[in-house]
N, C-alpha and C positions, 0 to 999 in steps of 0.2 A: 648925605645918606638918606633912602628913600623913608618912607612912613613904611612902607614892607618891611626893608633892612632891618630896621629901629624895631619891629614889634619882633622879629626871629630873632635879632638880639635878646632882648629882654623875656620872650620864652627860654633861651638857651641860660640864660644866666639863672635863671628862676629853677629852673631841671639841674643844673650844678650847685647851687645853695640847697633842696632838697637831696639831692644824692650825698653831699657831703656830711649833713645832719645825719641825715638814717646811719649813714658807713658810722659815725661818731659813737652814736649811742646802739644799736646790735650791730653784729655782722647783716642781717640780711631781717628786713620786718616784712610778713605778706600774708595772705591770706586771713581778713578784718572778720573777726565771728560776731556775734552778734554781742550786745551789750549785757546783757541776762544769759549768763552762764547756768548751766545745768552741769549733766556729768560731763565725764572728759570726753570729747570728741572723737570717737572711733578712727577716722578717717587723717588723723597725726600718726607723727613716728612718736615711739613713750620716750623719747629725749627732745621731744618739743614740748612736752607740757612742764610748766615752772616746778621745779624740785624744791622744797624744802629739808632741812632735818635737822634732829635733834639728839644731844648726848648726854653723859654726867656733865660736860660744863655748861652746857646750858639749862642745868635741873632736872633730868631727868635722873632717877631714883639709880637706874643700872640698864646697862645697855641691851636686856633681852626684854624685851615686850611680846609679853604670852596672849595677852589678854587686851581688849579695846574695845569700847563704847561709847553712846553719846544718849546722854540724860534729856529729858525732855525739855529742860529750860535751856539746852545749846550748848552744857562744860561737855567739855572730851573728856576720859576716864582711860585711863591707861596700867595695865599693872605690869609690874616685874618681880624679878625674884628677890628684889630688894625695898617692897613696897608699892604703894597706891598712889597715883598723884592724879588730880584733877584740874584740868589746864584749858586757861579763856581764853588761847590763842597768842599769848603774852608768858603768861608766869604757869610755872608747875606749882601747887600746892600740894604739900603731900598732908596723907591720913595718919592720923596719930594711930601708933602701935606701942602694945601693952597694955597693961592698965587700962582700963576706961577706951581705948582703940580696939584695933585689928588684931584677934589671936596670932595670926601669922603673917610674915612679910612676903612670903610665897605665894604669891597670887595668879593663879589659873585659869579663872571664869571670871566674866563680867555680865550682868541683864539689867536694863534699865526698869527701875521703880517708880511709882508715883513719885509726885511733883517734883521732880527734879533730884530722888534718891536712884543708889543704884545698890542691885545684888551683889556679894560680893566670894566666890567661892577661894577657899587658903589650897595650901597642901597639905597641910597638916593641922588646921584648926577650926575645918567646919565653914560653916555657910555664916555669913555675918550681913548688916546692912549699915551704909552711909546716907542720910540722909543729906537736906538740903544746903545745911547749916553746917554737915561734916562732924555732926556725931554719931560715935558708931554703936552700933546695937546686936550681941551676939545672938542670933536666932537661931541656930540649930549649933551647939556642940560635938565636937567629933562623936562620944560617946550615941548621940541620939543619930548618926546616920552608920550607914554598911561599911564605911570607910571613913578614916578621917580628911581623905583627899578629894575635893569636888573641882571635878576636871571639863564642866562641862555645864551654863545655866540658860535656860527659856523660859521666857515670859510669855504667857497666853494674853489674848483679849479679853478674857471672865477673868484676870487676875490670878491664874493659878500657874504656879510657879514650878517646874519640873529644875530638877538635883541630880548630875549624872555623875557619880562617884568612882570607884577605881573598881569598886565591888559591889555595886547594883544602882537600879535607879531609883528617884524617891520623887515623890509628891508632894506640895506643900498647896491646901486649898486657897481661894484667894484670902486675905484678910489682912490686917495690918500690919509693919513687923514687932507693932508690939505688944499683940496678941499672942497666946495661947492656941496653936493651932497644929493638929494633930497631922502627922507626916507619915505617908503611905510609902510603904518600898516595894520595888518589885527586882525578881533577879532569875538567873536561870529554870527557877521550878515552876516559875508565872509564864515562862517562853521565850525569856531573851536569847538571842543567840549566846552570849556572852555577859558578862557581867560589870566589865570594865567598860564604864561609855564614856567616850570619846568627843561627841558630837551631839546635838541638840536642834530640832528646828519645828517651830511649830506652826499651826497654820487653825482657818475657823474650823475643822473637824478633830482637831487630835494633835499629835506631836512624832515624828520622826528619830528614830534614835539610830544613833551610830555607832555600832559595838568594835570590838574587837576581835568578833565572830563575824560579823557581818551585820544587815541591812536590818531595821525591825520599825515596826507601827505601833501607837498604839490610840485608839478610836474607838468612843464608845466602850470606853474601861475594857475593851479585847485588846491584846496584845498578838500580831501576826509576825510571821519571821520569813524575811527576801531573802533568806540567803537559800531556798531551790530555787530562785532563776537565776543563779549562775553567777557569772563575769562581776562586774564589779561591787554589787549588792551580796556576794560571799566575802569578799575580801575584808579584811581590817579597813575599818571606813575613820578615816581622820578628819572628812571637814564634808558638810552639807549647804547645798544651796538651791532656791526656790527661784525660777523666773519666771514673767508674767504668761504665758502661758497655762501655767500649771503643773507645769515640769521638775522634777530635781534630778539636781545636779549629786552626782556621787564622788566621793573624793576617795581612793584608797590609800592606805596607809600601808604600797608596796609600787612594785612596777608594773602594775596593769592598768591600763588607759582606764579615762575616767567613764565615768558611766552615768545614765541620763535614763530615768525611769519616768512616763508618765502613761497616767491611763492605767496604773499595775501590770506596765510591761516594761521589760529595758526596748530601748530601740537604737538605732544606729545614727552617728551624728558625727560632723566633722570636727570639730573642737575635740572626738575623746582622747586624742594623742597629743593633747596642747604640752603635758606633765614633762614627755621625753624621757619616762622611763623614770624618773624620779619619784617620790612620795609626795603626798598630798597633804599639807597644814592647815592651808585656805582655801574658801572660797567666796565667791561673790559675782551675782549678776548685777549689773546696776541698771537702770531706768531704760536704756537706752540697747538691751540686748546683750550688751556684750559680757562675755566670762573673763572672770582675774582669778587668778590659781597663784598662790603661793606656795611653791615647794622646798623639797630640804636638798637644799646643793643646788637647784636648776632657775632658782631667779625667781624673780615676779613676772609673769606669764599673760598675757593676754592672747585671748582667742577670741576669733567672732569669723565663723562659718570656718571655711579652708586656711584661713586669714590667723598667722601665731607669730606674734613676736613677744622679746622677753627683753628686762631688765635686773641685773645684774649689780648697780650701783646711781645713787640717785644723792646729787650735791654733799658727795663724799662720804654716804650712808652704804653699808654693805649688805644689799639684798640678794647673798648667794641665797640665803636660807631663812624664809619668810612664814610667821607664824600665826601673824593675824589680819585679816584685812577690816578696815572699817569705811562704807561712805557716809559721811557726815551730809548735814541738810542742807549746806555749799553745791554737793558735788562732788567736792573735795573728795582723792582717795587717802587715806592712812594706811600705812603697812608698819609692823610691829616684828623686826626682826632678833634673830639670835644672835646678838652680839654686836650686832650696826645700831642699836638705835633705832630710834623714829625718824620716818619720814613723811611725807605727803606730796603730795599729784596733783595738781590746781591746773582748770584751764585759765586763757587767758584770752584779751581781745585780739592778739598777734600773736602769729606763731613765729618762734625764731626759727630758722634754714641756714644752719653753719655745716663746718665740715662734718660733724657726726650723721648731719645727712645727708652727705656723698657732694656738699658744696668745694669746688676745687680751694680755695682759701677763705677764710673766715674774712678778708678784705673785700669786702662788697664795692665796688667803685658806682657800680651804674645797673640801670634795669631798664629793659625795653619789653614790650609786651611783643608775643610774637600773634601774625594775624592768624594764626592759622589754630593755633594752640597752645598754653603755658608764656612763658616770660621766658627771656630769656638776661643772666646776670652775668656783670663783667667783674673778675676782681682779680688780684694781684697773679703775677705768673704765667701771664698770658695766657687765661684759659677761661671761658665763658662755658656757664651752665644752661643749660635747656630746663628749667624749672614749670613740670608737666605731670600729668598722672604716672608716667613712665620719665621720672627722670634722667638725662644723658648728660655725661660733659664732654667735651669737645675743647683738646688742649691744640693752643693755636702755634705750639712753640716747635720747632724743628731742632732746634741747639740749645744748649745753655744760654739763658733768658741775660739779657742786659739789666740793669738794676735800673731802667726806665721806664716810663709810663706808654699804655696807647693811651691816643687822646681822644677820639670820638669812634663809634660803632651806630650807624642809624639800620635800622628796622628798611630793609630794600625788597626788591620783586625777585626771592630767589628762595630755593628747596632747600633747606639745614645751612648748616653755618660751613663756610666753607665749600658752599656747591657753585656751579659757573653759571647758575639760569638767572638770566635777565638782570639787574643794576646787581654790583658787589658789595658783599657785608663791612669787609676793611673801608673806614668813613674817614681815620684817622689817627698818628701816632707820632705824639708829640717826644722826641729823643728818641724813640724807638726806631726798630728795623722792618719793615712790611715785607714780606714772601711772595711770591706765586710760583711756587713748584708744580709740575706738571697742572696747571691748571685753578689749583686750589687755594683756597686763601690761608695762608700762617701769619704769626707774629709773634715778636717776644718781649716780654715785658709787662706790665700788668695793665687791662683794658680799663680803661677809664670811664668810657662813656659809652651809650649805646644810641647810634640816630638810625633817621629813614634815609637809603640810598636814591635810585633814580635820578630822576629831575632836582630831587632839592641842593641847592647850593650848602655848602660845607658851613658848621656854626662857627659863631664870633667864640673864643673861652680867652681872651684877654689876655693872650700870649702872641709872641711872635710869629707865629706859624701857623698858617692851616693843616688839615689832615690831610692827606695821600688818600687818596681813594680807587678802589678799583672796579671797573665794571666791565660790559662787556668788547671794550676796545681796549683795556689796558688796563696798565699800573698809572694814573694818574697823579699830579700833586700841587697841591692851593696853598697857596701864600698869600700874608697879608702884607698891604705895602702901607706904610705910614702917610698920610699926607697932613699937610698944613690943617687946623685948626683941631687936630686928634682924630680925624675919621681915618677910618682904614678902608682900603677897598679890596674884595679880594679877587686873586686871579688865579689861574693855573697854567700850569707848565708841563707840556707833555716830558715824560721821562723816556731816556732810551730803554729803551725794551731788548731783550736777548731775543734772538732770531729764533733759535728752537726754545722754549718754556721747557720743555720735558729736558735738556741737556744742563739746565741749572737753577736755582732760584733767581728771581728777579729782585733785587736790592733797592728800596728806596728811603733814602737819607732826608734829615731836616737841613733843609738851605738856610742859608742867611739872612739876616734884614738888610734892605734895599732903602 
């Protein structure tokens, strides 16, 4: 065997130990992101970014998560309607209630506090604080606010802490929580639209409030009220969001698209119909531009520009109806639904490419890059994917597939899979049956390997057989012959061909050893 033979060997065999590993451990690993993850990659399907989640068996308090945070020293804070838990990524720790804890286990709001404490709004028991150490400190009593339900908390940069209640909003100056510190209310006679706030969002000039009337400000201790300009800034507003820009984001709390005010004007944008018609719980832009909408019935929602897809269920978590969103200093997203659990959204260094995104079988055999654009992957069922900004597949099977493999596909001088210009894509198919109907290349079985056609001679894979190859003079087929001292040499054999192509397909079998 020559020094050429010997090194196309040992490339061939080296591209079959690599195809077989990758097929082992995912269906399909491509697209290498970089090492330092930020947020999640816009330009993924949301069934390629790693799903986590979590229930009561794994310590969470109860499966509705209203509320979600993240303290300055890195705990996540989660509340539900059965209590507090503060979680390293590892263990849920819950907050002690009653006595010396938490007035109530209804938990609604969350704001993060100095060093490593957070706010903590009840349903029924008033604004409270957990500090670092996870003792709790009641700071404002039902009694002392407009309502005993605080549904809504923000924390300013001067430390001053806004209270949105079920019946007005409240003030609390900066100061310690275990201070003495006198709480300002305000309600429809100051200018709110409404009295029941919903939403919270603060920025360096003032704080944004989300009624149940609609839109409102308040800057410079004036309180203004959006709800005369209309569309979404009238509506019952459920969740606010800030992008870098300067922009906010409007969530309603009905079926009117979402709404995007900056500059003190609404304007028109393509993302406002990400909702579909459903209500708005959450929102969130992250680093990177893009909007997460958590609605009630319509899934976890992403939009960015024209661009809306939705998720509905994440590693067995039920995101029909999603109530809070959080992104942590990861990247990481958290979504806090009614009645699924927690979950989370992590990029990673490979994206997987299974069937959930349009891959013909989750059996990946082989991948060839194509020159022109994308990859293109072999996997079980005889059907090879065009893996591209516009993904395609292309099933090579004519009949019911044989329960056998193709053996090689090389990367040839020809337009799409299956086209007659110049060397042919069928390289090889070891048990299997190779086609050429009216011109085109088929097979059935599942593609194992993917090579370059042309000139290059057919690879070694340590089987009996070489591949069948077709190009522009035919249905070809290469075989390997044994010789004395284990070398193989290979050769080919023209196959009879049918006179008309278009009057049937052309059949080509694995021969025998020689």
């Amino acid at each position: 065997m020559g020094e050429g033979s010997t090194a196309s060997m040992t490339r061939h065999l080296w591209r079959c130990a690599c195809v077989i590993t990758c097929a082992m451990a995912l269906p399909l690993l491509a697209l290498a992101q970089p090492a330092t993850l930020a947020d999640l990659a816009p330009g993924k399907a949301l069934t390629q970014y790693v799903a986590d989640a979590w229930g009561n068996e794994e310590g969470l308090p109860q499966s509705r998560v209203e509320a979600t945070a993240q303290s300055s020293d890195g705990y996540l804070w989660f509340g539900t309607q059965e209590g507090l838990v503060r979680f390293d990524g590892v263990t849920f720790t819950p907050i002690a209630r009653g006595p010396g804890g938490l007035p109530n286990a209804d938990i609604r709001a969350l704001a993060p506090g100095a060093e490593g404490g957070m706010w903590v709004g009840t349903r029924r028991g008033g604004l409270a604080y957990v500090d670092r150490d996870l003792a709790v400190r009641v700071v404002a009593a039902p009694e002392a606010l407009p309502h005993p339900a605080v549904g809504a908390l923000a924390s300013g940069a001067d430390g001053t802490l806004w209270i949105g209640t079920f019946d007005g909003l409240c003030r609390r100056p900066a100061a310690p929580p275990e201070a003495e510190a006198e709480i300002e209310c305000f309600g429809t006679e100051e200018g709110l639209p409404h009295a029941h706030i919903r939403a919270l969002l603060t920025d360096a000039a003032g704080v944004w409030v989300g009624t149940r009337g609609g839109l409102a400000r308040i800057r410079s201790g004036r309180i203004r009220s959006y709800t005369p300009a209309g569309g979404a800034a009238a509506e019952p507003v459920g969740a606010l969001a800030a992008d870098a820009r300067g922009g906010l984001w409007i969530g309603p709390l009905s079926d009117h698209p979402l709404g995007y005010l900056r500059g003190g004007v609404l304007r028109q944008r393509p993302e406002a119909d990400a909702t579909g018609g459903f209500e708005t719980e959450a929102l969130l832009v992250d680093r990177l531009g893009t909007l997460w909408v958590g609605t009630a019935g319509g899934g976890l929602v992403r939009a960015r520009g024209a661009e809306r897809s939705t998720l509905d269920a994440a590693s067995g978590a039920d995101l029909s109806v999603v109530l809070a969103l959080l992104r942590d200093h990861e990247g990481s997203l958290w979504v806090g639904t009614a009645g699924g659990g927690l979950a989370r959204l992590r990029d990673a260094p490979f994206t997987p490419i299974t069937s959930r995104e349009g891959l013909p079988d989750n059996r990946a055999y082989t991948v060839s890059a194509d020159p022109r654009e994308g990859v293109w992957v072999g996997t079980t069922g005889a059907r090879v994917r065009r893996q591209r900004p516009r993904p395609a597949n292309v099933d090579l099977r004519r009949r019911p597939p044989r329960r056998r493999r193709l053996g090689s596909l090389r990367r040839a001088r020809w337009d799409g899979l299956g086209g007659d210009r110049g060397g042919g894509p069928v390289q090889g198919a070891r048990g299997a049956r190779a086609e050429l109907p009216r011109g085109r290349t088929r097979a059935s079985g599942p593609v194992r390997d993917l090579a370059s056609g042309g000139r290059e001679r057919p690879p070694l894979d340590g089987h009996g057989n070489g591949p069948p190859r077709v190009d522009r003079h035919g249905l070809r087929a290469t075989r390997r012959r044994r010789r004395p001292g284990g070398l193989h040499r290979l050769w080919r054999r023209r196959r009879t061909v049918d006179r008309d192509l278009r009057a049937g397909p052309l059949a080509v079998r694995r021969g025998r050893h020689r």
